[in-house]
C-alpha positions in Angstrom: 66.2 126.6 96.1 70.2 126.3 96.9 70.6 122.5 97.7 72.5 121.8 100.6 74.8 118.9 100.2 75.4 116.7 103.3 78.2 113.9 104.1 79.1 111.2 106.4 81.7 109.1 106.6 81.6 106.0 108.8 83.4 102.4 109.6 81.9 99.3 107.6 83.5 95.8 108.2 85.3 96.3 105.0 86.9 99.9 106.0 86.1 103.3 105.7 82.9 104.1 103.7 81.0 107.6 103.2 78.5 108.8 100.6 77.4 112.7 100.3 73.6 113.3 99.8 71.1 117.0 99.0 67.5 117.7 99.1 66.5 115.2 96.6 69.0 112.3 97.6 72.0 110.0 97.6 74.3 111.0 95.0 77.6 109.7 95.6 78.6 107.0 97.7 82.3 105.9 98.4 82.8 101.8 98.8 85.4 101.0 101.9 88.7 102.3 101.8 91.3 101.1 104.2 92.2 104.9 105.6 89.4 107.4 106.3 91.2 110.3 104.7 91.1 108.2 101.2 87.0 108.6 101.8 87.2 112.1 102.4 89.5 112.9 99.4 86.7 110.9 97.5 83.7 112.6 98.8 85.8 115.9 98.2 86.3 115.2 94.6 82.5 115.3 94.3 81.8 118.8 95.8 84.4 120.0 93.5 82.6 118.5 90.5 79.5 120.1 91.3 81.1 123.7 91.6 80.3 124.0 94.8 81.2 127.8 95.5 79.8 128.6 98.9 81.6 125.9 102.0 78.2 126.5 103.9 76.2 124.5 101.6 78.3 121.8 102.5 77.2 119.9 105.9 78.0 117.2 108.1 75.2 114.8 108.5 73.3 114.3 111.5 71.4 111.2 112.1 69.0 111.7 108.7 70.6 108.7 106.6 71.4 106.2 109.8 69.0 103.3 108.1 71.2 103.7 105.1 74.0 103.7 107.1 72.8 100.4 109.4 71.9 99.1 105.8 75.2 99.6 104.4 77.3 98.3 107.3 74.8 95.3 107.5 75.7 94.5 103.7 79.4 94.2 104.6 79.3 91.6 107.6 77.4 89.6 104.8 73.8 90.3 105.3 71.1 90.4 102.6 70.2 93.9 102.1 67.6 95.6 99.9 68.7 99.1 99.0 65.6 99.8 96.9 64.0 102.0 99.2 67.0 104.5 99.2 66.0 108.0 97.0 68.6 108.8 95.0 69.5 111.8 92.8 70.7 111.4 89.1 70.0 114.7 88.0 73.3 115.3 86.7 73.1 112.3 84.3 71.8 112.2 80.9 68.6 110.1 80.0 70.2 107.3 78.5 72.8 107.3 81.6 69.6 107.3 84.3 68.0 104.5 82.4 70.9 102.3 82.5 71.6 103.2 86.0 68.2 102.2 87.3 68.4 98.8 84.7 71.1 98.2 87.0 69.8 99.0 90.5 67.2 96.1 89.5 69.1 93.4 89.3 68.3 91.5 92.3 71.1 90.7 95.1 73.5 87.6 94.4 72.5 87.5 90.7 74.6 89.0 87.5 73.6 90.0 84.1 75.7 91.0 81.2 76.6 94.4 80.0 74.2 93.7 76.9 71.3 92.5 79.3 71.6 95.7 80.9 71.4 97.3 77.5 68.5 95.1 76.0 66.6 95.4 79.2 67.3 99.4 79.1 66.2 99.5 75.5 69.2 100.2 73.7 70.4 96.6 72.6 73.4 97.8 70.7 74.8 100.0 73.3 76.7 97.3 75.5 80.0 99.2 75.5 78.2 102.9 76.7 76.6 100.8 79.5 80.4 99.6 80.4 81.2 103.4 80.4 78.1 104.2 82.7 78.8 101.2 84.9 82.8 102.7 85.0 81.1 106.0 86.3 78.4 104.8 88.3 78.0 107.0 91.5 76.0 105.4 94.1 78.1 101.6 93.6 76.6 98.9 95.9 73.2 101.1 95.6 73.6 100.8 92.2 74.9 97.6 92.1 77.7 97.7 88.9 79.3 95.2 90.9 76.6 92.8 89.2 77.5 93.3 85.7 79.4 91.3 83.9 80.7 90.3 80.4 78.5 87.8 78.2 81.2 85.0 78.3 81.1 84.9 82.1 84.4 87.3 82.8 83.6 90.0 85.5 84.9 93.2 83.3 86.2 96.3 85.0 85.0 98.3 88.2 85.2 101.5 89.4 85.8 101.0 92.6 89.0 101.6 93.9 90.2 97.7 94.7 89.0 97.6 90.8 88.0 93.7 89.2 89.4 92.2 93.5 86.8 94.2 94.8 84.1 93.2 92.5 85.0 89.6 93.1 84.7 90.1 96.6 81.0 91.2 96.6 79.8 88.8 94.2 81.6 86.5 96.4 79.9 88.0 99.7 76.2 87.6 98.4 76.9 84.2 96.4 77.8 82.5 100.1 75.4 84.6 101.9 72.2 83.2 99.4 73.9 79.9 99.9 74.0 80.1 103.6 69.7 81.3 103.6 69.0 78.5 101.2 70.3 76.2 103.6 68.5 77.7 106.4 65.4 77.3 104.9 66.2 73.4 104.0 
């Protein structure tokens, strides 16, 4: 079966996000950007990574994904969002990349763990510097929430998105206040 890949691109509170999606689910989303052409050269890079030959297979998307859109745009005017629902497709990643990747995706919203937690708890306690690498790659960020891992000693390591280490900052930062603001809610 010839996948058909899908994008959209659409406003957050933060700027300009857009992930592209097939058959079998998400597999690359783009965090906000300040100009919507930086989104589309992003998306762009990743049909050209998959060798996508044929233009046709390539669509614009048409209402399927607007729950993961609402869910996305909801996380970035600083509600809590669960994103574990959302199908995803890491079929172009090795074995040890998907587990490490879905380690990740568990850790729950406003928490961190370490890059060696995430290898520990993956089952390859050694392998704290490939889970860096995997986290420096990772895909689907805020799905996959590499924004969550951090060094051991507390420091927040590198990030892929574009902002880099600021960006990071600002989403811990986003979902530390926003768990502080529920827990007083609930006082």
């Amino acid at each position: 079966m010839e996948s058909i890949f899908r994008y959209t691109i659409f406003l957050t509170a933060w700027g300009w996000a857009g992930f592209t999606a097939d058959q079998k689910g998400l597999r690359v989303l783009v965090l906000p950007e300040q100009r919507k052409e930086d989104v589309v050269f992003e998306l762009g890079k990743n049909f050209n990574s998959d060798n996508i030959s044929n233009i046709s297979n390539i669509e614009e998307e048409n209402g399927d994904f607007m729950d993961l859109i609402h869910k996305i745009k909801d996380y970035f005017v600083g509600k809590k969002v669960d994103f574990s629902d959302c199908q995803l497709n890491l079929d172009n990643y090795t074995d040890f990349q998907k587990k490490i990747l879905q380690t990740a995706r568990k850790i729950p919203y406003g928490k961190t763990r370490s890059y060696k937690w995430v290898a520990q708890t993956a089952g390859y306690p050694r392998a704290y510097r490939a889970v860096g690498n995997v986290m420096r790659n990772n895909p689907i960020p805020l799905i996959i929430p590499c924004h969550r891992v951090i060094k051991s000693n507390g420091m927040l390591g590198g990030f892929s998105g574009k902002e880099g280490v600021a960006l990071k900052k600002k989403m811990i930062n986003l979902e530390s206040a926003v768990l502080l603001l529920l827990q007083e809610q609930t006082r």
